[in-house]
C-alpha positions in Angstrom: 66.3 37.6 -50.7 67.7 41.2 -49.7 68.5 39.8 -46.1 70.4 36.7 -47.6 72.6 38.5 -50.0 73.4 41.1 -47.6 74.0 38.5 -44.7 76.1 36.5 -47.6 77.8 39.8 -48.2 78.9 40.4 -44.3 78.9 37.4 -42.6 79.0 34.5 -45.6 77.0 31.8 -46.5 77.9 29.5 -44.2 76.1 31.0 -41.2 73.4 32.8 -43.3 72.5 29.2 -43.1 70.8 29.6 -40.1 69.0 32.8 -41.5 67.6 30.5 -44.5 66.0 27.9 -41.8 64.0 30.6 -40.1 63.2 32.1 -43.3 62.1 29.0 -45.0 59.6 28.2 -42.0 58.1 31.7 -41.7 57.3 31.4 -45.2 55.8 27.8 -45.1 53.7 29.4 -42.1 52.2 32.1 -44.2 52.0 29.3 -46.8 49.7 27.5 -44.5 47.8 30.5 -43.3 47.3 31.4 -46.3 46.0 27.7 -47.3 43.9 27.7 -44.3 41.7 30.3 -44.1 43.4 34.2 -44.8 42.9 33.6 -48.3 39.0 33.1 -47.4 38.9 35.5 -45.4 40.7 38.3 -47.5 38.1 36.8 -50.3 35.0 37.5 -48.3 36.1 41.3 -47.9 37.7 43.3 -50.8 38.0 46.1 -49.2 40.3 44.4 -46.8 42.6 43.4 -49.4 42.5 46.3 -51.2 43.9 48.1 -48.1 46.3 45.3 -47.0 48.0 46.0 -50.8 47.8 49.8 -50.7 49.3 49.8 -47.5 52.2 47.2 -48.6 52.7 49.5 -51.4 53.3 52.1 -49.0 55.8 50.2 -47.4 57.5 49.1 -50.7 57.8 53.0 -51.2 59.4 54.0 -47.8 62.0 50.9 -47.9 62.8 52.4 -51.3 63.1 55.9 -49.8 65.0 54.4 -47.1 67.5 52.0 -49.5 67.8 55.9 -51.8 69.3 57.7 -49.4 71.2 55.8 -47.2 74.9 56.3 -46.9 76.5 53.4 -47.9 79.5 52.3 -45.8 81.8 49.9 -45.9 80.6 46.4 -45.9 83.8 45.6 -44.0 82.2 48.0 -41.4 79.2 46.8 -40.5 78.2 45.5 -37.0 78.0 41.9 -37.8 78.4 41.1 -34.3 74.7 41.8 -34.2 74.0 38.3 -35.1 75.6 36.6 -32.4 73.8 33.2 -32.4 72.6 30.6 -34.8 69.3 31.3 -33.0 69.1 35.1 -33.5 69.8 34.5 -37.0 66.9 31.6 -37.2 65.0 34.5 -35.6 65.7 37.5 -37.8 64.8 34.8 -40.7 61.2 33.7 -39.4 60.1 37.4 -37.9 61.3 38.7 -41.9 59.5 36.3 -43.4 56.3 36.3 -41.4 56.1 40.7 -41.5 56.5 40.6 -45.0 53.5 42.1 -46.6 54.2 40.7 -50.4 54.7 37.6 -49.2 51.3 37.4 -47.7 49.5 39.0 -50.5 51.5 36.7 -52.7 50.5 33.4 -50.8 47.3 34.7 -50.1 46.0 35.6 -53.7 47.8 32.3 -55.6 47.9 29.1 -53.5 44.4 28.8 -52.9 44.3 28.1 -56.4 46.3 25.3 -56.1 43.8 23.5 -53.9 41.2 20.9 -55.1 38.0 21.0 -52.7 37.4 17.6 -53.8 40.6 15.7 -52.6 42.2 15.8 -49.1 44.0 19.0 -47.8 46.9 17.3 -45.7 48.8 16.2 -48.8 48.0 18.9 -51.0 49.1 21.3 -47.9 51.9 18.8 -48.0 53.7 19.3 -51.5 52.7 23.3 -51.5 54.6 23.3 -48.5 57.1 21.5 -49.8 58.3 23.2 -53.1 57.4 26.5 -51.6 60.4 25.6 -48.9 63.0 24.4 -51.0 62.1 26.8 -54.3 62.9 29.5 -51.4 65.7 27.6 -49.9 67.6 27.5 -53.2 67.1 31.0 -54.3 68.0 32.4 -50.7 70.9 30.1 -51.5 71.7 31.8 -54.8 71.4 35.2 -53.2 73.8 34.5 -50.5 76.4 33.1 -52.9 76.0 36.1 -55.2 76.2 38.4 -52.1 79.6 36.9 -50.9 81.0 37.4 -54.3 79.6 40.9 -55.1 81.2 41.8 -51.8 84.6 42.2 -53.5 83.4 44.3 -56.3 81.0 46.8 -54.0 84.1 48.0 -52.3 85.9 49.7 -55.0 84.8 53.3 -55.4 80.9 54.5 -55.8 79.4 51.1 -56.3 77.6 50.5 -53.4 75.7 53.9 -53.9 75.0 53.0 -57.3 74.1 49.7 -55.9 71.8 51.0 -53.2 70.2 53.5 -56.1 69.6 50.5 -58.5 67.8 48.5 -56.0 65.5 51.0 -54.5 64.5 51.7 -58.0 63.3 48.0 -58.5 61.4 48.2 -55.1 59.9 51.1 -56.4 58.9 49.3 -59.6 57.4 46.6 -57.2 55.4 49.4 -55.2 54.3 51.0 -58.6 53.2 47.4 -60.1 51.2 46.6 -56.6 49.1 49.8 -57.2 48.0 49.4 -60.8 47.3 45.7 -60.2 
């Protein structure tokens, strides 16, 4: 969602487009893995998991460290030459959505849930796979729009700090909420 509004914010919605389809089939591939056999895995050893969300909590803490303390610049500024091709953004999309730890533990600890041993997988699979995509689609979507239009706003004096402070501060949250769950 961070990489759709900021893409929104630089490069607009139109082309984040492109972002959103590799995005929407990374996350239907974790869906799937998750589906298929992680989620069995991950069940069959604890201590796995319990690493796997320590160590994402970790992660949510350095991103926030990271979001803190950066020096916001211009958004005007930004190298948005860096996404070239419809391709490279498809790309950035799918590797985001694929090394995303939350997403993983997310799809990993609910959707198998939402399987019934008793009736086939392909369909089930099927509509998971389904709303998952277009549930992300659309909020990517929203995210995007939002970012396009709080691009006008961030550029007027300190907001973009106070911007940058706010959100590390909800991935902290998420971090802190990870380790006491």
């Amino acid at each position: 969602m961070t990489l759709a509004m900021s893409l929104g914010m630089s490069i607009g919605v139109r082309r984040t487009l492109w972002m959103m389809l590799g995005e929407v089939i990374g996350v239907a591939s974790v869906a799937a893995a998750a589906v298929l056999g992680v989620a069995a895995l991950l069940l069959k050893s604890p201590v796995l998991f319990e690493v796997l969300k320590y160590a994402g909590a970790i992660y949510l803490f350095y991103i926030a460290w990271g979001t803190a303390t950066k020096i916001p610049h211009s958004l005007h500024s930004q190298n948005t030459s860096a996404y070239k091709t419809r391709s490279e953004l498809a790309i950035q999309g799918f590797v985001t959505a694929v090394s995303n730890p939350k997403g993983w533990a997310f799809m990993v600890s609910l959707l198998p849930a939402f399987i019934n041993e008793s009736n086939p997988l392909a369909p089930q699979l099927l509509g998971l796979l389904l709303i998952i995509g277009l549930s992300e689609f659309v909020c990517m979507l929203i995210y995007a729009t939002g970012g396009r239009s709080l691009a006008h706003l961030l550029q007027h004096g300190n907001n973009l700090k106070w911007m940058n402070r706010i959100a590390a501060g909800l991935i902290a949250f998420v971090g802190i909420w990870l380790l006491i769950s």
